[in-house]
Structure formats: C-alpha cells, structure tokens
C-alpha positions as CSV (number, residue, x, y, z in Angstrom):
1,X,0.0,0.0,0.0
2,X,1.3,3.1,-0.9
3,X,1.1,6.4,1.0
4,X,-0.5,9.4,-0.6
5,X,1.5,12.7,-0.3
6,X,-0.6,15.5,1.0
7,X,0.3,18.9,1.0
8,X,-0.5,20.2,4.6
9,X,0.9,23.9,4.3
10,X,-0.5,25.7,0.9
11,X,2.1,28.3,1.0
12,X,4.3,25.6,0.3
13,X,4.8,24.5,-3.4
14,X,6.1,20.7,-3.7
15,X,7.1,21.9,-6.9
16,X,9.9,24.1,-5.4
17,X,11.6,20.1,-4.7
18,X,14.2,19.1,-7.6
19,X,14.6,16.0,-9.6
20,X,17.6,14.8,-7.1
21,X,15.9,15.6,-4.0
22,X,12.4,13.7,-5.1
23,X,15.0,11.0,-6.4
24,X,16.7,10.6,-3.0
25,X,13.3,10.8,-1.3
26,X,12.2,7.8,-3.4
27,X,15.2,5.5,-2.5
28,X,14.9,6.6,1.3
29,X,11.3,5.3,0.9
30,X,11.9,2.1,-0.9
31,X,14.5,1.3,2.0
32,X,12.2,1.9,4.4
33,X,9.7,-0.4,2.7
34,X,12.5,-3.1,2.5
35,X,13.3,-3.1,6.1
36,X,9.5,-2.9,7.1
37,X,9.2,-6.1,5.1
38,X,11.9,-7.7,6.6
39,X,10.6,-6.8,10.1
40,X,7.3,-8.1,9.4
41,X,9.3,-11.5,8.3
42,X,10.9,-11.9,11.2
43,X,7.4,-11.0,13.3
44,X,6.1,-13.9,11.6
45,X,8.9,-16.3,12.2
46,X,9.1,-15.4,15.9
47,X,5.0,-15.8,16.6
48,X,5.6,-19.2,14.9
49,X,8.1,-20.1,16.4
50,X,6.3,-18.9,19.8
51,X,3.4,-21.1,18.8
52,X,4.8,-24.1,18.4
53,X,6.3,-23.5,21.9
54,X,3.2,-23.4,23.2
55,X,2.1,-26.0,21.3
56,X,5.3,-28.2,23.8
C-alpha cells in the first residue's frame, strides 16, 4: 500500500523540490519499505516459532 502525499501547508509549493531531492526521497522510501518487510518477516517467524512452543 502506498502512502499518498498531502500537502498540509499551501504556501508551500512541492514543486519548489528538484529532480535529485524527489529521487533521493524515493530510494529513502523504498528502504524503508524493504526493512519494514523484513521486520514483518521476522514477526512472523518469531510468533511461529512462539506457537509451536506453546504448542510443547
């Protein structure tokens, strides 16, 4: 799911960003999507894990 960018403060123009800054924004936010997938992984694996010691 992908976040929708609103603009909050309408004196501010998100035009004003360049190419390079919206680029670098874009790769912070694919990293951040990355490690939120791998943290949801890793959720998973330990509730298993939990419920199959549980299960003992």
């Amino acid at each position: 799911m992908k976040a929708k960018y609103t603009n909050r403060n309408p004196n501010t123009k998100i035009e004003n960003l360049n190419f390079l800054e919206i680029n670098g924004l874009k790769k912070v936010l694919q990293e951040i999507d990355v490690s939120v997938l791998e943290l949801q992984k890793y959720v998973y694996l330990c509730t298993h894990l939990l419920k199959q010691l549980l299960v003992l």
